[in-house]
Backbone and ligand atoms as CSV (ligand in chain L), in Angstrom:
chain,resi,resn,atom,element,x,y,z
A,1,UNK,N,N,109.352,78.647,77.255
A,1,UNK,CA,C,110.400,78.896,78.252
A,1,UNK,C,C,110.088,78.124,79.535
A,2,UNK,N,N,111.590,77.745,80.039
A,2,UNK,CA,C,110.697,76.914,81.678
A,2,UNK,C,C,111.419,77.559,82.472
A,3,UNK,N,N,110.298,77.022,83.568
A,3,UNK,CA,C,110.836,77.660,84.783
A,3,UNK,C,C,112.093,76.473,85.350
A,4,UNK,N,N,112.779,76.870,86.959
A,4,UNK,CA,C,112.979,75.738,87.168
A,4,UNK,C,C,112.477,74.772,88.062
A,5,UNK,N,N,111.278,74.977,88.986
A,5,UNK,CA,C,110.813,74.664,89.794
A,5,UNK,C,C,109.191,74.360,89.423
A,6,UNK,N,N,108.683,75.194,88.310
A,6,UNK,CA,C,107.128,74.634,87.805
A,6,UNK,C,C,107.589,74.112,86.492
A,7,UNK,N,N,106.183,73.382,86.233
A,7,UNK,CA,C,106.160,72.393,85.166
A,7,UNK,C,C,105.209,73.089,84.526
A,8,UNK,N,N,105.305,73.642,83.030
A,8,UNK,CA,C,104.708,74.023,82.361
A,8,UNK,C,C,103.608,73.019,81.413
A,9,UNK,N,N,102.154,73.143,81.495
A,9,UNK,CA,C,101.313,72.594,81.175
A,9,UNK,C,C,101.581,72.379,79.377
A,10,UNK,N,N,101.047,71.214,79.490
A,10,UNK,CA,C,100.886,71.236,77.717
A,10,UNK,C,C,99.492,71.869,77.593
A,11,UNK,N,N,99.963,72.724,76.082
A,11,UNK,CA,C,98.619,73.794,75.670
A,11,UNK,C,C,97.213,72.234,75.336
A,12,UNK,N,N,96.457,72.668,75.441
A,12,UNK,CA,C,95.109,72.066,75.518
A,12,UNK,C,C,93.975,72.843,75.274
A,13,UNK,N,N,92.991,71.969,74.946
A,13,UNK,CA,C,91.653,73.184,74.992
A,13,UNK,C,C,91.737,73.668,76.445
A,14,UNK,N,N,91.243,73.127,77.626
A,14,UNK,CA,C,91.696,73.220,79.197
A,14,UNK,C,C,92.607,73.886,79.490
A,15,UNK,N,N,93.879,74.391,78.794
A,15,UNK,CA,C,95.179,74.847,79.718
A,15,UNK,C,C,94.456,75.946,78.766
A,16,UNK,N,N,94.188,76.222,77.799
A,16,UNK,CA,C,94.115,77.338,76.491
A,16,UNK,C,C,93.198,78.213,77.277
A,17,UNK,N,N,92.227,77.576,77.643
A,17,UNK,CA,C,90.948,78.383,78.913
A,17,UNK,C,C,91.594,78.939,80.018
A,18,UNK,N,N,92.880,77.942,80.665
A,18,UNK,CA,C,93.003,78.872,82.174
A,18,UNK,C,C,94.268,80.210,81.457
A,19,UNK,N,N,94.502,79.848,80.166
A,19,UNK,CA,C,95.675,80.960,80.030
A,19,UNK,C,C,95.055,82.046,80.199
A,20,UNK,N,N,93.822,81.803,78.793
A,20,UNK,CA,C,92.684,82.799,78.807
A,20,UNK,C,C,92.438,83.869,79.800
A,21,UNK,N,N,92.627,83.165,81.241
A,21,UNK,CA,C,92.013,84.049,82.580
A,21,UNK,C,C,93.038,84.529,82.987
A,22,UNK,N,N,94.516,84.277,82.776
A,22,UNK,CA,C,95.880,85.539,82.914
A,22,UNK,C,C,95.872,85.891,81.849
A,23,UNK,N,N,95.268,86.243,80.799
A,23,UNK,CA,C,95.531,86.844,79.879
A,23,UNK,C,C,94.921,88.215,80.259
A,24,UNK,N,N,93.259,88.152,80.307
A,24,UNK,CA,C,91.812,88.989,80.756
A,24,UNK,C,C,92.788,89.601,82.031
A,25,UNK,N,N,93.386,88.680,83.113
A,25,UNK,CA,C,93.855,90.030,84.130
A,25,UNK,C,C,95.131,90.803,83.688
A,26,UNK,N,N,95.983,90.363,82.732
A,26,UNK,CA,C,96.680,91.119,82.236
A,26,UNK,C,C,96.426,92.582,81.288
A,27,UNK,N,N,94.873,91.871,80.683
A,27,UNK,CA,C,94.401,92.987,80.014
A,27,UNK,C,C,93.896,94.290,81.404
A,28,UNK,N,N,93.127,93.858,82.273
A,28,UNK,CA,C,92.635,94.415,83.838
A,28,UNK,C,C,94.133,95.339,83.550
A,29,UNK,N,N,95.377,94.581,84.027
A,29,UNK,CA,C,95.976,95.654,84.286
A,29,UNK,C,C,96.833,96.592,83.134
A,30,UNK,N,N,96.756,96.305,82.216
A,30,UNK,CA,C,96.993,97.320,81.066
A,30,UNK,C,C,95.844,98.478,80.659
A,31,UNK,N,N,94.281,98.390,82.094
A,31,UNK,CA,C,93.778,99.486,81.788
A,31,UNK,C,C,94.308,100.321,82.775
A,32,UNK,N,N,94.972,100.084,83.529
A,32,UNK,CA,C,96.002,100.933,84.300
A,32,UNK,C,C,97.010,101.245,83.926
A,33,UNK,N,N,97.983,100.807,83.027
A,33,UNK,CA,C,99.120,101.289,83.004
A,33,UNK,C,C,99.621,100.630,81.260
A,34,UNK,N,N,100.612,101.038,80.455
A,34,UNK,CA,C,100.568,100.719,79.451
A,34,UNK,C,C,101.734,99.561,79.578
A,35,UNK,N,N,101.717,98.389,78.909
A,35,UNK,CA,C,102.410,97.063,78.927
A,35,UNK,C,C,102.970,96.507,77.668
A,36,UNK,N,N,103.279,95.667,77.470
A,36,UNK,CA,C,104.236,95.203,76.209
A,36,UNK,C,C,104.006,93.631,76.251
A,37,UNK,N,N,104.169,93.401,75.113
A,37,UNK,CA,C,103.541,92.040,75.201
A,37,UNK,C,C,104.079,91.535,76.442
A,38,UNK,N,N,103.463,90.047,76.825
A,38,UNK,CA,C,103.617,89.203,78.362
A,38,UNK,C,C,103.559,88.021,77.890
A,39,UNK,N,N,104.537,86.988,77.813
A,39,UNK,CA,C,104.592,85.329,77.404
A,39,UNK,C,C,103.880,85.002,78.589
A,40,UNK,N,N,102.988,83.876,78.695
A,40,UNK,CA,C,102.446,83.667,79.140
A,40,UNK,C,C,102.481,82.052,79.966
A,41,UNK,N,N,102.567,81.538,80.580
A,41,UNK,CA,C,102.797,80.121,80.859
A,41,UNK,C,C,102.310,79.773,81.769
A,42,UNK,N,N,101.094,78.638,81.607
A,42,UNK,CA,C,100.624,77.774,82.861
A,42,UNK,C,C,101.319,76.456,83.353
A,43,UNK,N,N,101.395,76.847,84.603
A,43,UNK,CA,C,101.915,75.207,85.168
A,43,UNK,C,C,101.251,74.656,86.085
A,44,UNK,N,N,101.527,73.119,86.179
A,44,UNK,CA,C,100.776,72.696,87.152
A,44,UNK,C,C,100.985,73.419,88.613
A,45,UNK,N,N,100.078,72.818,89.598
A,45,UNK,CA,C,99.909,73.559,90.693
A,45,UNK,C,C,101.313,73.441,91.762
A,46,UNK,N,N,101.658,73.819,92.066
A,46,UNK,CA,C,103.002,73.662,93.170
A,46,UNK,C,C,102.513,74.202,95.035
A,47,UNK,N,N,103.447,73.013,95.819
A,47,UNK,CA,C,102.810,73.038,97.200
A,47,UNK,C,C,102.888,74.653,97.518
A,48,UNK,N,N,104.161,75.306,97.484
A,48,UNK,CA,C,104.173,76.671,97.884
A,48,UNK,C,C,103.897,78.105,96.925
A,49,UNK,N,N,104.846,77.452,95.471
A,49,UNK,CA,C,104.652,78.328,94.767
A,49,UNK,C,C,103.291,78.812,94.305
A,50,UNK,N,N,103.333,80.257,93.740
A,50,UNK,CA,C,101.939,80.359,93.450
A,50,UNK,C,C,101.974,80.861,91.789
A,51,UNK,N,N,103.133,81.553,91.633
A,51,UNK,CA,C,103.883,82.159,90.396
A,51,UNK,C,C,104.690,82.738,90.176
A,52,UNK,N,N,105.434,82.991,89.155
A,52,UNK,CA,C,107.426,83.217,88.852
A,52,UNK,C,C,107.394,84.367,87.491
A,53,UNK,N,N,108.521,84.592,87.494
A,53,UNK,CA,C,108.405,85.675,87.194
A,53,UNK,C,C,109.732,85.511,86.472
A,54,UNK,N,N,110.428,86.121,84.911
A,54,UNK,CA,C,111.889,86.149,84.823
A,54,UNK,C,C,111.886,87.870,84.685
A,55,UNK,N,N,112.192,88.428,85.542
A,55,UNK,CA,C,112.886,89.610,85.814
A,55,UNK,C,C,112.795,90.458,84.615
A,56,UNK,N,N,112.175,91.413,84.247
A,56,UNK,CA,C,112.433,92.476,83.405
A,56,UNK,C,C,112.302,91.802,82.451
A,57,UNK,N,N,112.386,90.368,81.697
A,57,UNK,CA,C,111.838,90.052,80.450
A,57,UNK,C,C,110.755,89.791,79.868
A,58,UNK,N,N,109.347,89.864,81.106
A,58,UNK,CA,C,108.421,90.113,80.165
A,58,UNK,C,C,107.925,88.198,80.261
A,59,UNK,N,N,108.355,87.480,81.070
A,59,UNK,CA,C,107.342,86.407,80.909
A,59,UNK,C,C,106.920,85.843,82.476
A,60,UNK,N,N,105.775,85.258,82.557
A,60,UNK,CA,C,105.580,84.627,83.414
A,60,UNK,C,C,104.918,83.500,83.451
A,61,UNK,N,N,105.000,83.124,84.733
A,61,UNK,CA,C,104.560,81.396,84.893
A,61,UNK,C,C,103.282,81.349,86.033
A,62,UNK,N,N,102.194,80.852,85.979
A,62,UNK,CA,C,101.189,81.148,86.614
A,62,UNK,C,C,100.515,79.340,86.869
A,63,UNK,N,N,100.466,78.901,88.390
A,63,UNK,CA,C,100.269,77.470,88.163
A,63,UNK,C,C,98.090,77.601,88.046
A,64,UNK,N,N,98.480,76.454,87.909
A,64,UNK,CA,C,96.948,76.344,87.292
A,64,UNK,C,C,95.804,76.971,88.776
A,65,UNK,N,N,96.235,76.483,89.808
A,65,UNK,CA,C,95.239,77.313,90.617
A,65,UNK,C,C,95.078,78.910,91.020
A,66,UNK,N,N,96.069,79.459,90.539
A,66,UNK,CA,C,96.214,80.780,90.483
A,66,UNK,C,C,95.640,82.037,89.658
A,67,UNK,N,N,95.304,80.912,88.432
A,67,UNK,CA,C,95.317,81.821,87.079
A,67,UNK,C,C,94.153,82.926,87.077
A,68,UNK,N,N,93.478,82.907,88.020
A,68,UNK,CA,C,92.160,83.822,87.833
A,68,UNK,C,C,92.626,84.677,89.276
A,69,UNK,N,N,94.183,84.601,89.972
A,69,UNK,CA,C,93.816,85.520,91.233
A,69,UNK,C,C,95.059,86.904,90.504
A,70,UNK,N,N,94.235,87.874,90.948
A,70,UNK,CA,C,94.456,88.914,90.221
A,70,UNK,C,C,95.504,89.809,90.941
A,71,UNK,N,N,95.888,89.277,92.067
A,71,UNK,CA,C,97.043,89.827,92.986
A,71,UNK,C,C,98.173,89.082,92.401
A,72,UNK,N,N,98.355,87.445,92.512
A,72,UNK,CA,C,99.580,86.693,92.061
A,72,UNK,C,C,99.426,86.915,90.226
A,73,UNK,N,N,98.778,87.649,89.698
A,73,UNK,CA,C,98.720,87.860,88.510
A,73,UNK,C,C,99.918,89.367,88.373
A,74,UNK,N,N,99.199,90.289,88.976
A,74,UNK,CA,C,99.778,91.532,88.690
A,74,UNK,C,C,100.979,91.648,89.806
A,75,UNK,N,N,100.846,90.524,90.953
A,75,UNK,CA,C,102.789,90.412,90.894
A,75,UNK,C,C,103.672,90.057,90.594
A,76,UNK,N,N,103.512,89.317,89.553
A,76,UNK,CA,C,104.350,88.722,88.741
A,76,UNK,C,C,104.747,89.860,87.333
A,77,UNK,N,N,103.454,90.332,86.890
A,77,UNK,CA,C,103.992,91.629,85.779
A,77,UNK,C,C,104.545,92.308,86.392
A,78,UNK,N,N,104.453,92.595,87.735
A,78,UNK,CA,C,105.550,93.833,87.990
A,78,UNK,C,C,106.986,93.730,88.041
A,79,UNK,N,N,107.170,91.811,88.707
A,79,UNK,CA,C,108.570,91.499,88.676
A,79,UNK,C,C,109.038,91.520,86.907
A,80,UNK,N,N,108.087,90.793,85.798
A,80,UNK,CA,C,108.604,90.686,84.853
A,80,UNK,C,C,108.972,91.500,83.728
A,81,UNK,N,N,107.918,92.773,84.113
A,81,UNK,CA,C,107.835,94.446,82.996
A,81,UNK,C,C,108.470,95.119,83.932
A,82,UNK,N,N,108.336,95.507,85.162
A,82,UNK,CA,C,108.634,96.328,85.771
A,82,UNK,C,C,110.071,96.226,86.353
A,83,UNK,N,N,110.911,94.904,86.817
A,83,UNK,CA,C,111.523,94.916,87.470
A,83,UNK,C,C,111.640,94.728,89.070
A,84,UNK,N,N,110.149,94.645,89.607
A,84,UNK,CA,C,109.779,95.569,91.053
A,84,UNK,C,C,110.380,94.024,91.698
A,85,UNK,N,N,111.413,94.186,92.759
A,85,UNK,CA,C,111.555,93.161,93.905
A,85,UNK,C,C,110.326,93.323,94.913
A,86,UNK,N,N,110.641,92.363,95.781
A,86,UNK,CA,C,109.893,92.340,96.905
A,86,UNK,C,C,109.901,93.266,97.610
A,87,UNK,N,N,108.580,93.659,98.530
A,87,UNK,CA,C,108.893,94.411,99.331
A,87,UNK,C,C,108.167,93.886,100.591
A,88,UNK,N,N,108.346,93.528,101.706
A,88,UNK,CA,C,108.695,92.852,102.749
A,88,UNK,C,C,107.409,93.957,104.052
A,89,UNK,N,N,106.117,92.820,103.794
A,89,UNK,CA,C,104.766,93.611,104.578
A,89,UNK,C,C,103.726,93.801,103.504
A,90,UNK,N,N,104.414,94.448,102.121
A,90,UNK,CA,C,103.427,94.817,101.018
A,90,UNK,C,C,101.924,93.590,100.451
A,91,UNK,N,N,100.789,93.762,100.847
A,91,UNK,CA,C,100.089,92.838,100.913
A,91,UNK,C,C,99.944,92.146,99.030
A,92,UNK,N,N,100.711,93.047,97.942
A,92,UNK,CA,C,100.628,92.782,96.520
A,92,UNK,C,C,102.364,92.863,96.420
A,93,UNK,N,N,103.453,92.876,96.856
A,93,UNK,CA,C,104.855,92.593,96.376
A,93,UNK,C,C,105.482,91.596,97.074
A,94,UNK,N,N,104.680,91.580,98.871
A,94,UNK,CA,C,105.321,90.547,99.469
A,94,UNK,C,C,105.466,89.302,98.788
A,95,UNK,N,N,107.048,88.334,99.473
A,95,UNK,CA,C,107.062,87.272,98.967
A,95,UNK,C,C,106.314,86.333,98.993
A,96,UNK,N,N,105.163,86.414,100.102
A,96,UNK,CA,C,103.921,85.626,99.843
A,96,UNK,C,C,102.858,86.282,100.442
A,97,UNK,N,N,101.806,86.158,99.485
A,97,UNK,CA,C,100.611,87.080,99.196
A,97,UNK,C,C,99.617,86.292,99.552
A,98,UNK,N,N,98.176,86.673,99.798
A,98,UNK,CA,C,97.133,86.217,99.861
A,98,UNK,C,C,96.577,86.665,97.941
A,99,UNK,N,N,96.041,85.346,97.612
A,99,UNK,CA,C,96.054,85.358,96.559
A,99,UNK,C,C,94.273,85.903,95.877
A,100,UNK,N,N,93.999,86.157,97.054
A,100,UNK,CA,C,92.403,86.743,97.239
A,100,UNK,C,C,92.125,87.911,97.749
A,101,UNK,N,N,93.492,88.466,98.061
A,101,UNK,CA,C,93.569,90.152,97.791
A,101,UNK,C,C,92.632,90.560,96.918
A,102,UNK,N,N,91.833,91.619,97.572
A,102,UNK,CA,C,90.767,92.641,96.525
A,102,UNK,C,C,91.180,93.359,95.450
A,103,UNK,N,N,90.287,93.168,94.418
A,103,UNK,CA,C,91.131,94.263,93.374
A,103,UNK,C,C,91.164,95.630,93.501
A,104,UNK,N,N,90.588,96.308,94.274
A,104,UNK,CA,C,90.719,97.507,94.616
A,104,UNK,C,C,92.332,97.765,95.107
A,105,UNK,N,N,92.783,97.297,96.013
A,105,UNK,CA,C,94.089,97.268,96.628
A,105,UNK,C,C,94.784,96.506,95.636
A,106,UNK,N,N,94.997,95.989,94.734
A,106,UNK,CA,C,95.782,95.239,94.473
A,106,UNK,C,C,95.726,96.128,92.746
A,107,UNK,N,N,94.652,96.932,92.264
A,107,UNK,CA,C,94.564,97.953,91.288
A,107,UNK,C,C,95.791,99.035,92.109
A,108,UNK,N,N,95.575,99.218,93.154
A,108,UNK,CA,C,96.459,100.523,93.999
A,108,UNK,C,C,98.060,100.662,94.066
A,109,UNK,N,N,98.205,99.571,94.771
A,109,UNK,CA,C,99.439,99.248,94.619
A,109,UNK,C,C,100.040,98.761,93.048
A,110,UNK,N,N,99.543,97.992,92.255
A,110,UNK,CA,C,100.142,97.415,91.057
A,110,UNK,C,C,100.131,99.227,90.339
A,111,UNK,N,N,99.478,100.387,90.363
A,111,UNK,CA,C,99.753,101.323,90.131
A,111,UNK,C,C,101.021,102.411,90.861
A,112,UNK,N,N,100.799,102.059,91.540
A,112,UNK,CA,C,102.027,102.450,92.348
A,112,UNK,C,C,103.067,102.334,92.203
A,113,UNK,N,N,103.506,101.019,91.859
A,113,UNK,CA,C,105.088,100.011,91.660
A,113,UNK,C,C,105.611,100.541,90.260
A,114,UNK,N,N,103.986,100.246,89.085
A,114,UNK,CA,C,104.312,100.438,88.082
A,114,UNK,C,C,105.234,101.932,87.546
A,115,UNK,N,N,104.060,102.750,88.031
A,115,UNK,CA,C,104.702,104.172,87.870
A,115,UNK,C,C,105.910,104.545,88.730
A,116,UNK,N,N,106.104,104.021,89.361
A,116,UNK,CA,C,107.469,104.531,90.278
A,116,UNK,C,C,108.557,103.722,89.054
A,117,UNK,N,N,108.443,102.679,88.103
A,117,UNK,CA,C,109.402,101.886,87.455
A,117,UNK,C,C,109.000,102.336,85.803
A,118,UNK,N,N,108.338,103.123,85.600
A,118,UNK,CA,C,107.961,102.983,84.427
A,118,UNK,C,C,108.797,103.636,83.433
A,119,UNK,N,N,110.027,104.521,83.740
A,119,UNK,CA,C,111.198,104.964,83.130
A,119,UNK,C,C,111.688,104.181,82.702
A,120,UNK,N,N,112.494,103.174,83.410
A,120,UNK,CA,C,113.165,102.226,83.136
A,120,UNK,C,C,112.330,101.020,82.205
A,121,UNK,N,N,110.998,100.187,82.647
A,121,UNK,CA,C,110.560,99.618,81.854
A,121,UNK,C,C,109.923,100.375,80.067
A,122,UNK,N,N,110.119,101.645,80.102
A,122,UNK,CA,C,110.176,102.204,78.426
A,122,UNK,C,C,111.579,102.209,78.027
A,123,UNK,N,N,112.623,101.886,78.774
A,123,UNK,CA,C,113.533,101.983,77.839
A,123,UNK,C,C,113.923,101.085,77.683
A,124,UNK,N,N,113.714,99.692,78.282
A,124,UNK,CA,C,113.505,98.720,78.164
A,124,UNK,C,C,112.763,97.740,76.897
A,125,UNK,N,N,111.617,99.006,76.481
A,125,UNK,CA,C,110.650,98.117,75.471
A,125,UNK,C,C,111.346,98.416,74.393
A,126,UNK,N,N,111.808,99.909,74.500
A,126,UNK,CA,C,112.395,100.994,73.548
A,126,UNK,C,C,113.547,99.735,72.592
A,127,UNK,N,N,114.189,99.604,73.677
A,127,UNK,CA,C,115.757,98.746,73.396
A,127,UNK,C,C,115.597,97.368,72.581
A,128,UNK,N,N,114.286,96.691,73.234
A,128,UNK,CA,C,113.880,95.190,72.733
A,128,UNK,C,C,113.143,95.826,71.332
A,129,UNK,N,N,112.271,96.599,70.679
A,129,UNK,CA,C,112.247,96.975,69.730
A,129,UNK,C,C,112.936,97.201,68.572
A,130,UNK,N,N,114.344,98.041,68.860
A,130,UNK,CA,C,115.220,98.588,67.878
A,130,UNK,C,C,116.123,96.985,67.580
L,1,ZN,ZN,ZN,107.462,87.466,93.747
């Protein structure tokens, strides 16, 4: 799937490694909260962007310098499982994040968002199932 603004890496041994490291924080945050599969996509690096998200379907796009930060990781699952928009100050929903946010805070909040949405994202999985 593409985005329209990142360029999705061709798979490689190299791109296969940095998926690897959004994969491991995706697993991080499925010991918090329960998830459904996550397509996964690296792109090259972009001046502003950091990572994208398609809304409630469950995929995201993560550019190559990002892939190990665990804030632009778990805000992007929230836009893509969860649904969660921005929220405007939030140091893990704002539209731009420090991407070296601690995982302590960024475990807190990605729990937070999740469970406040997590009705809607089960009936969601419920629906893509049947
Ligand atoms: Zn966002």
């Amino acid at each position: 799937m593409k985005h329209e603004l990142l360029k999705n890496k061709e798979m490689s041994a190299e791109v296969y490694a940095l998926r690897r490291e959004v994969i491991n924080l995706i697993h991080e945050a499925k010991k918090l909260v329960d998830l459904p599969r996550i397509e996964v996509r690296v792109t090259d690096r972009h001046r502003i962007i950091l990572g994208a998200a398609k809304m409630s379907q469950n995929v995201i796009w993560i550019t190559e310098e990002t892939v190990a930060s665990r804030a632009v990781v778990f805000h992007e699952i929230l836009h893509a499982v969860f649904g969660q928009e921005h929220i405007e100050g939030c140091p893990l929903m704002a539209a731009n994040i420090d991407p070296h946010l601690d995982s302590k805070t960024c475990d807190r909040l990605f729990l937070k968002y999740a469970k406040k949405q997590v009705p809607k994202a089960k009936a969601k999985v419920r629906k893509e199932a049947a």
